[in-house]
C-alpha positions in Angstrom: 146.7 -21.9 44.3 147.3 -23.6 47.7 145.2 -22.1 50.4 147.0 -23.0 52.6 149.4 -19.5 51.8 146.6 -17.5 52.1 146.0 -15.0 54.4 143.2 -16.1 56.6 141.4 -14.0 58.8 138.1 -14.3 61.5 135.3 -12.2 62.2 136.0 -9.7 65.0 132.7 -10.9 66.0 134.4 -14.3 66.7 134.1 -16.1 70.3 137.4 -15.6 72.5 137.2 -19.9 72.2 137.3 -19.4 67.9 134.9 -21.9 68.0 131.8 -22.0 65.4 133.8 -19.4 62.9 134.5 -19.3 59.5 137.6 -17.5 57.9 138.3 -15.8 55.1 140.9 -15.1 52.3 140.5 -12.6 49.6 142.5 -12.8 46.9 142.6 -10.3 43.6 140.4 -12.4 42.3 138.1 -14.7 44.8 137.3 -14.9 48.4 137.8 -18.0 50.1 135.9 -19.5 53.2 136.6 -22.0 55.1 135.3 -23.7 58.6 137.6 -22.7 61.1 137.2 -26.0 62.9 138.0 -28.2 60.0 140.6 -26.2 58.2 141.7 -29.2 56.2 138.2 -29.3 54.3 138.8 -27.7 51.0 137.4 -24.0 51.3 135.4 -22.4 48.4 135.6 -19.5 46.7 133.3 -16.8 45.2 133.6 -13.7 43.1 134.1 -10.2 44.8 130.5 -9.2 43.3 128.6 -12.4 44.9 130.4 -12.3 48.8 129.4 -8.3 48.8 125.8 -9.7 47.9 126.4 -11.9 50.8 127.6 -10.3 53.3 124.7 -7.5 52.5 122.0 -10.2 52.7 123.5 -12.0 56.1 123.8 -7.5 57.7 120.4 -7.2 56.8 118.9 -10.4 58.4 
C-alpha cells in the first residue's frame, strides 16, 4: 500500500504551528504513524488491538 493515499489525520491537541505532531492513518487493518515533520520517513504500522493498548497507556500517564 502506498501511504502516501492514506488518509492522515493530527491530534486535535496539535499546536496551531503543527509542529512536534505525529499523524495517523487507520486502515481496516493497521494504523499508521508517522512524524509530521518528516513525512517522507516511512511510517509504521500496528494492529487495531496494540494502538488501543497504546493510546490507553499514553491517557493514563
Amino acid at each position: 500500500m502506498n501511504t502516501s493515499e492514506l488518509g492522515w489525520f493530527k491530534s486535535s491537541y496539535s499546536s496551531a504551528q503543527g509542529d512536534d505532531c505525529v499523524e495517523v492513518a487507520v486502515t481496516e487493518q493497521t494504523v499508521h504513524v508517522r512524524d509530521s515533520k518528516d513525512v517522507a520517513r516511512r511510517p509504521f504500522a500496528v494492529g487495531h488491538k496494540s494502538w488501543v493498548h497504546f493510546v490507553g497507556f499514553a491517557a493514563r500517564a
